[in-house]
C-alpha positions in Angstrom: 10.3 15.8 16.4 12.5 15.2 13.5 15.3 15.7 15.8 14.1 13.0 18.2 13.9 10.5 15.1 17.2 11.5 14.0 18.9 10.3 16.8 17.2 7.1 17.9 17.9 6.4 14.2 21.4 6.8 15.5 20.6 5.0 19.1 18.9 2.2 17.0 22.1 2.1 14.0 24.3 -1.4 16.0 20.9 -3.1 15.9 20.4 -2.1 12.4 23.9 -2.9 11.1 23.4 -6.5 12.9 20.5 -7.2 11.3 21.6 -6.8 8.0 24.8 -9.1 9.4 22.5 -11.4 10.5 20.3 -11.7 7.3 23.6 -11.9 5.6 23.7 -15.7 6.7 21.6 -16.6 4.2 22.3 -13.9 1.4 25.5 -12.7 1.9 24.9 -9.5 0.1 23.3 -8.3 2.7 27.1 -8.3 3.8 28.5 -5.9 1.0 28.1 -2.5 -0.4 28.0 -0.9 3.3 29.7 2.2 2.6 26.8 2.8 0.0 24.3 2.7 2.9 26.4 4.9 4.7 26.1 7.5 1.6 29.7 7.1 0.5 29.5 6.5 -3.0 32.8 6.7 -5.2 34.0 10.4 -5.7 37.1 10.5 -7.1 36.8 10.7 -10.9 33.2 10.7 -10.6 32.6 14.0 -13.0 35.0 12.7 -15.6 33.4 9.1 -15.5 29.7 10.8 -15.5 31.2 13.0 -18.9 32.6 9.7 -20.2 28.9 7.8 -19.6 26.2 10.3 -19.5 27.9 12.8 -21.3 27.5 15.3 -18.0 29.1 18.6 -17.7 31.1 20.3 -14.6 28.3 21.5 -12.2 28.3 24.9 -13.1 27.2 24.4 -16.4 24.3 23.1 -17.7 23.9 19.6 -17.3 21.4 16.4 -18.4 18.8 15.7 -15.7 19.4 13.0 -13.4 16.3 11.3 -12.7 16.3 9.5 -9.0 13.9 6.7 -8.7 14.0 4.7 -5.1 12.3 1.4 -5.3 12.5 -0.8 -2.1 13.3 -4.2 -3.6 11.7 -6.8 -6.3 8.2 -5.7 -6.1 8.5 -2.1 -6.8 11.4 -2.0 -8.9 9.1 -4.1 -11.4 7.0 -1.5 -11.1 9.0 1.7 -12.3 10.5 -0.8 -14.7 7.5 0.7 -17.1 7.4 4.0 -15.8 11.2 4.2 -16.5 10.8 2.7 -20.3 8.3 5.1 -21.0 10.0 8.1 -20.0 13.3 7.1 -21.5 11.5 6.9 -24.7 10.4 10.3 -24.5 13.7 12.0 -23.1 16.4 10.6 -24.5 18.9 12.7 -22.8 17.6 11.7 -19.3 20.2 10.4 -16.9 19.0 7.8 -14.7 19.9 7.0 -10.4 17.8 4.1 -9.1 18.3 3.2 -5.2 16.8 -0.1 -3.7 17.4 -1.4 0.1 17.6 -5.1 -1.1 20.0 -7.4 -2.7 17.0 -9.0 -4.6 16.1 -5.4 -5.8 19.6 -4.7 -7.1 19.7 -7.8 -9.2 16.3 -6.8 -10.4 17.5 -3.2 -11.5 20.3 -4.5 -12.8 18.9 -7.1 -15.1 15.7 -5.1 -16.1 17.5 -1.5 -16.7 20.8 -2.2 -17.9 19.6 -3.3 -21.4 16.9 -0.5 -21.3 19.3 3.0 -20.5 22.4 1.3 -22.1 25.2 2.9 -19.9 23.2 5.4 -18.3 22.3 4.2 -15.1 23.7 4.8 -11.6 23.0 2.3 -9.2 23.5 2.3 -5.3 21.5 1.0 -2.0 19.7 4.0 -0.3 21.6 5.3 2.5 20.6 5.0 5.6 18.1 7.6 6.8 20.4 10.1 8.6 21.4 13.3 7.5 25.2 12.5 7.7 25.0 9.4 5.4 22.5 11.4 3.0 24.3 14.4 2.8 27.5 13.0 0.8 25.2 11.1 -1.3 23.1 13.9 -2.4 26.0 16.3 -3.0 27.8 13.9 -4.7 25.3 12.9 -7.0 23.1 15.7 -7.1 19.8 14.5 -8.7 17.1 16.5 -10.5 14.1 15.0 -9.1 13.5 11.9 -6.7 10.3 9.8 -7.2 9.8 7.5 -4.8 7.4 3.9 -5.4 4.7 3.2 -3.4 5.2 3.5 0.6 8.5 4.9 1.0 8.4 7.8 3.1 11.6 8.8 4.6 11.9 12.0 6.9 15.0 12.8 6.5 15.6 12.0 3.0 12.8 14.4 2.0 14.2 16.9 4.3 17.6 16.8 2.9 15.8 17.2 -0.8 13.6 20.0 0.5 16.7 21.6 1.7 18.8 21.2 -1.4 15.1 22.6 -3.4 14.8 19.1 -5.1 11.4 18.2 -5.9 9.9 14.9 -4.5 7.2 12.7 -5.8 5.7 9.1 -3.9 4.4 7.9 -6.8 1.8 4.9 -7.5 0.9 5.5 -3.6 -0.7 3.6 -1.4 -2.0 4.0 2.0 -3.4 1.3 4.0 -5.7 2.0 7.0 -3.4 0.5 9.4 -0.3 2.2 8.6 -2.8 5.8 8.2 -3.4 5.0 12.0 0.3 4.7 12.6 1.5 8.3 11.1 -1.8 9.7 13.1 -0.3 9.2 15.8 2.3 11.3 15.4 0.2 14.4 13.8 2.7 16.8 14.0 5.5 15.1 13.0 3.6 13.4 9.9 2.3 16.7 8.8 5.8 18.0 8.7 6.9 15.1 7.0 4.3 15.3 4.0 5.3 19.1 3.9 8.5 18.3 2.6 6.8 16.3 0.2 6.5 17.9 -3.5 3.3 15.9 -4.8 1.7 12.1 -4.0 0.2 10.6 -7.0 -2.0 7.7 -5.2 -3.2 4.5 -6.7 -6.7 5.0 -5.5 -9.5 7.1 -3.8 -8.9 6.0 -0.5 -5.4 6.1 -0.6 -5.7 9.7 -1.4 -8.0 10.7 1.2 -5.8 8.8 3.9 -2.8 11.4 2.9 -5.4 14.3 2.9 -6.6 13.5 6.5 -2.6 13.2 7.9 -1.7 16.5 6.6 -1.3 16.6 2.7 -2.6 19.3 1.1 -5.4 18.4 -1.2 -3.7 20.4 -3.8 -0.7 18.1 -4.0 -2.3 14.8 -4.3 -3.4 13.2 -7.2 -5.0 9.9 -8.0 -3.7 7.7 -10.9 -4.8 4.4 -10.4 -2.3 1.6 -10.0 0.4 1.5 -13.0 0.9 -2.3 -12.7 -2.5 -2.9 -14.7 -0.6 -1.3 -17.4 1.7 -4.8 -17.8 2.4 -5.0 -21.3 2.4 -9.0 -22.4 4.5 -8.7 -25.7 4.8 -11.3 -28.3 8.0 -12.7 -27.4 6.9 -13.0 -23.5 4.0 -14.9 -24.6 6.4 -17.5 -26.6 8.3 -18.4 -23.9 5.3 -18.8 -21.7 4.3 -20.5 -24.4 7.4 -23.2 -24.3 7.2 -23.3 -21.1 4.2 -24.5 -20.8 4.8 -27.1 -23.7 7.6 -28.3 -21.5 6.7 -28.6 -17.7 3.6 -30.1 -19.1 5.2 -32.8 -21.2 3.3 -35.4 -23.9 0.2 -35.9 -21.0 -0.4 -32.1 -21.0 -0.4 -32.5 -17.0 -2.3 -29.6 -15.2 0.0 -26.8 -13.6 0.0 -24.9 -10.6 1.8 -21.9 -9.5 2.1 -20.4 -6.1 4.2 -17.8 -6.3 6.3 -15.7 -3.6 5.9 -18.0 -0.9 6.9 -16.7 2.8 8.0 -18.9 5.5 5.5 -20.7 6.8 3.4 -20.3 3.5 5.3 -23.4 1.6 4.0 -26.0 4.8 0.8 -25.1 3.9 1.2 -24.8 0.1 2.3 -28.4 0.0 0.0 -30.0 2.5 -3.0 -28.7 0.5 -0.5 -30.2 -2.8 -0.6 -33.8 -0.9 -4.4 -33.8 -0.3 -4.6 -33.3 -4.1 -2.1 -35.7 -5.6 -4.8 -38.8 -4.8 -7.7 -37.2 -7.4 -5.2 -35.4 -9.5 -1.9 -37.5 -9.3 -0.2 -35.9 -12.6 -0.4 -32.4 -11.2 2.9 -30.3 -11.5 3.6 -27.8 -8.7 5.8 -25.0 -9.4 7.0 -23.1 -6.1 8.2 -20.0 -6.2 9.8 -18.3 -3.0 10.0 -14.9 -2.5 13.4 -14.5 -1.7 16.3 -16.4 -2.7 17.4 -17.2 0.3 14.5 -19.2 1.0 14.8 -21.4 -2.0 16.9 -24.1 -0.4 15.0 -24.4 2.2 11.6 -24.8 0.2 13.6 -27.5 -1.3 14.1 -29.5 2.1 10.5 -29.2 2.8 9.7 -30.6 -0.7 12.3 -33.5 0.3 10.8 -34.2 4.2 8.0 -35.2 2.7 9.1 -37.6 0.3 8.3 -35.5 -3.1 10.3 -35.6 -6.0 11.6 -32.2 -6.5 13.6 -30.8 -9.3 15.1 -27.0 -9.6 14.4 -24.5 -12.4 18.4 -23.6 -11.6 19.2 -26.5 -13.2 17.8 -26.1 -16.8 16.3 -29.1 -17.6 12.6 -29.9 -17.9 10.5 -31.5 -15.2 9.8 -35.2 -15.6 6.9 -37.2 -15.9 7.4 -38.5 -12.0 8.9 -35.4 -10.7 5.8 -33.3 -8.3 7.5 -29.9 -7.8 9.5 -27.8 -9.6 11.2 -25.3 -7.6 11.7 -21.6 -9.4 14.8 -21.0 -7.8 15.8 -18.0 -10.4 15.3 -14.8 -10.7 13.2 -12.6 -13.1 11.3 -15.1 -14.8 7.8 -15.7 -12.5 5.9 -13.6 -15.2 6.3 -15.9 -18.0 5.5 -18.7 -15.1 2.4 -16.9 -14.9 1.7 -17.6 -18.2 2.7 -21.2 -18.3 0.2 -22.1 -15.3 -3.4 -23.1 -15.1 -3.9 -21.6 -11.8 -2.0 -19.2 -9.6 -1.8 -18.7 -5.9 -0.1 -16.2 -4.6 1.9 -15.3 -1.1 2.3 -13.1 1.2 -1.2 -13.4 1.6 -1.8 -17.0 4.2 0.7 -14.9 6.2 0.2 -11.3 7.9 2.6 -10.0 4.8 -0.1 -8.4 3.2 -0.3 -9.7 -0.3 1.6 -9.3 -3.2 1.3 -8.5 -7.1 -2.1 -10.9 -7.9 -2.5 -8.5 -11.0 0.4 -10.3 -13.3 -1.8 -13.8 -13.1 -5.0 -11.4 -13.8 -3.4 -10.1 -17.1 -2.5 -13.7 -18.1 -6.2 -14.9 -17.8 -5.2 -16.7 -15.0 -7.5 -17.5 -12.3 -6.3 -16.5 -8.7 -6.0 -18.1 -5.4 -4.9 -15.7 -2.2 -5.5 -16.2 2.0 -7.3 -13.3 3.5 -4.1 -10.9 4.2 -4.5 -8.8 1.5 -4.0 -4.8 2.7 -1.2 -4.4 0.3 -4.0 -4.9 -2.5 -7.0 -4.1 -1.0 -8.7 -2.7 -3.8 -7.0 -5.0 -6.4 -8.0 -7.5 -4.5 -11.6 -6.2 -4.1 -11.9 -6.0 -7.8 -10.9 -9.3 -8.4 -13.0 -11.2 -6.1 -16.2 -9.0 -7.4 -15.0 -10.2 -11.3 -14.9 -13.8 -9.6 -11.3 -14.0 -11.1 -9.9 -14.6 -6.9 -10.7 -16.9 -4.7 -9.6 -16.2 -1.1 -9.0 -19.1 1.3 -8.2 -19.3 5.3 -6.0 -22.9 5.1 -4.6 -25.4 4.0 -7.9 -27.2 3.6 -9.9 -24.8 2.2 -6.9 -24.0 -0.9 -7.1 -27.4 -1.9 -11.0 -27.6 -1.6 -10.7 -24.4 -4.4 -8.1 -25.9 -6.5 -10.0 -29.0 -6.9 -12.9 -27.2 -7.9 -11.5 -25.2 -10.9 -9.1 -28.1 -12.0 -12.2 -30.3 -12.4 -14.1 -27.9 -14.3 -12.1 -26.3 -17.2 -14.7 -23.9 -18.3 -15.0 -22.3 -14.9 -11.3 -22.1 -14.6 -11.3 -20.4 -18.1 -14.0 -18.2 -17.3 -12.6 -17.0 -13.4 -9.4 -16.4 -15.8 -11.1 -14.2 -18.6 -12.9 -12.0 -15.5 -9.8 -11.5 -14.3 -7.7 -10.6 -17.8 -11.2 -7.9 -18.5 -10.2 -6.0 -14.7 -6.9 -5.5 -15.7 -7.4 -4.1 -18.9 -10.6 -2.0 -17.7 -8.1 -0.7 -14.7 -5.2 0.1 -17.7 -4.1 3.6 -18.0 -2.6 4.6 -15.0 0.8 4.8 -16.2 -0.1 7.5 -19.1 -1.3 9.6 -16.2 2.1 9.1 -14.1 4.2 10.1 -17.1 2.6 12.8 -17.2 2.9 14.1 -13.5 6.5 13.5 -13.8 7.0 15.1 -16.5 4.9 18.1 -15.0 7.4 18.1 -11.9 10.7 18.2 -14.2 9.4 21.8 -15.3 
């Protein structure tokens, strides 16, 4: 069966390649790095510029580990971003490779792991799963462990691992029922799959039990909980929130409200539910936050076909009093947004995406608003709507109908928000427990 895959991977690979053309319209980084995906990272030099930087040795003496840490893009490189500070404070003399698929994920590694490992990071896109474009890679690089985040499960790449004896870990995992039913379908090749899997270290219960019934053996899965209620607000975080706040809200202290990581056909319905607001709340500030960059100008078009005055984070300055919308068209910074707002909704959730991170507004005390597509956080999600701390809406309508409830009544807003803040630190600890199984595979 994992022959079969192989080679429609190969049958499928001009439809892949012109997809990421294709997307490279709008991001045209989609458009560079290719040889990378093809497993053809730089060679020549590489062991005298890995003794130069890592302080690595020729392979037949000993040498540091190289951690490997694949993260698909934005969402789950924020998510080792913690698992990698904590381990890097522990080993010092850990080496560090993190692989993404996405532009927007290499930008994130970039800016949130440079300043962390100081020189001692390797950075490519993952190649493409196919044993002739992850061979190179892996004997080029030749990594201690691989630790994958969340849902990536690549046959061959744990093949080639198992093959070359490198243990592999999907860490914070999760398993939603739909995509359980999907791998049961193949049984065989599933099973064989997960046998080539070192350990899964699951987010919850039911994620756990969903790897057990496709083939896992019990005795390599683990449950952790999920590491991003571990989010750490530090002092200097909460400052800029803090400014932030002080300056989109300006000398009337107008109310604020986020929705954050919009999808395509999510801002239409964001801003119609904005215009049925502005009449009872006309100083309201909306701060939109796409997703992806290359949706940002066209968030701002939509802003401007409806005749709403529209300013860009990009361009540094503050909102004013008559601007409606302020556009976060940069990267890295919707945290301390999260902290700046009075209510958060966020996306991927009025579309069939599946949700994303609601748990960043949680720790901020910040009440939540979602639509009902929420399998990426089911039990998050679950959580959050038991502590009254999320709200989830079917439309337009019924999002503004919420958000005029909790802008009107302070105390409610405040108290949704504190529900929220007590699940994510009653839900805290996960990452301690990861650490630990890491560290537990390195030996």
């Amino acid at each position: 069966m994992l022959h079969l895959y192989t080679w429609l991977c190969r049958l499928t690979m001009p439809l892949i390649l012109f997809h990421l053309w294709w997307r490279g319209r709008a991001d045209p980084a989609y458009r560079k790095r290719w040889n990378e995906r093809f497993g053809r990272v730089p060679t020549r030099g590489l062991r005298r510029r890995w003794r130069e930087r890592f302080g690595l040795v020729p392979e037949r003496e000993s040498r540091a580990p190289l951690i490997w840490v694949h993260s698909v893009s934005v969402g789950e490189t924020l998510a080792a971003v913690p698992l990698i500070q904590q381990l890097v404070d522990r080993h010092s003399d850990w080496q560090w490779l993190v692989t993404t698929t996405t532009p927007t994920g290499s930008q994130r590694v970039h800016e949130a792991l440079d300043p962390l490992l100081q020189g001692r990071l390797l950075h490519y896109y993952l190649p493409f799963d196919l044993p002739e474009c992850l061979s190179p890679f892996l004997d080029a690089l030749r990594p201690t462990i691989l630790v994958c985040m969340e849902t990536e499960l690549w046959p061959n790449l744990l093949s080639s691992c198992a093959k070359r004896g490198i243990p592999t870990m999907l860490a914070n995992a999760r398993l939603s029922e739909k995509s359980a039913r999907g791998y049961a379908r193949f049984p065989s090749f599933s099973r064989s799959m997960l046998d080539n899997l070192t350990q899964v270290v699951a987010q919850y219960s039911a994620d756990a039990d969903r790897f057990r019934a496709l083939g896992m053996p019990a005795e390599r899965v683990a449950v952790s909980g999920n590491i991003k209620f571990d989010l750490q607000i530090d002092t200097g975080l909460l400052s800029e929130a803090q400014a932030l706040s002080f300056q989109w809200r300006g000398e009337s202290g107008r109310p604020v409200w986020l929705a954050a990581s919009t999808h395509a056909g999510e801002e239409e319905i964001v801003l119609d539910a904005f215009e049925a607001l502005l009449p009872d709340f006309p100083d309201l500030l909306l701060v939109l936050v796409p997703r992806h960059p290359q949706r940002f100008d066209a968030a701002a078009r939509l802003c401007r076909e409806r005749n709403l005055k529209v300013c860009r984070r990009s361009d540094g300055r503050a909102p004013a009093a008559h601007q409606q919308v302020l556009l976060g068209d940069t990267m890295g910074e919707l945290l301390r947004f999260y902290g700046a707002s009075d209510i958060a909704f966020v996306g991927g959730s009025l579309v069939s995406v599946g949700g994303h991170n609601m748990i960043e507004a949680a720790a901020w005390g910040v009440p939540v608003i979602c639509g009902p597509h929420l399998h990426n956080f089911a039990v998050v999600s679950q959580l959050l709507q038991e502590a009254g701390a999320l709200q989830v809406t079917e439309n337009g309508a019924q999002l503004a109908e919420q958000l005029a409830v909790w802008l009107r009544d302070a105390d409610a807003r405040r108290a949704a928000g504190e529900s929220g803040r007590r699940v994510a630190e009653q839900n805290s600890g996960a990452l301690e427990r990861l650490v630990a199984d890491v560290e537990k595979l390195m030996h």
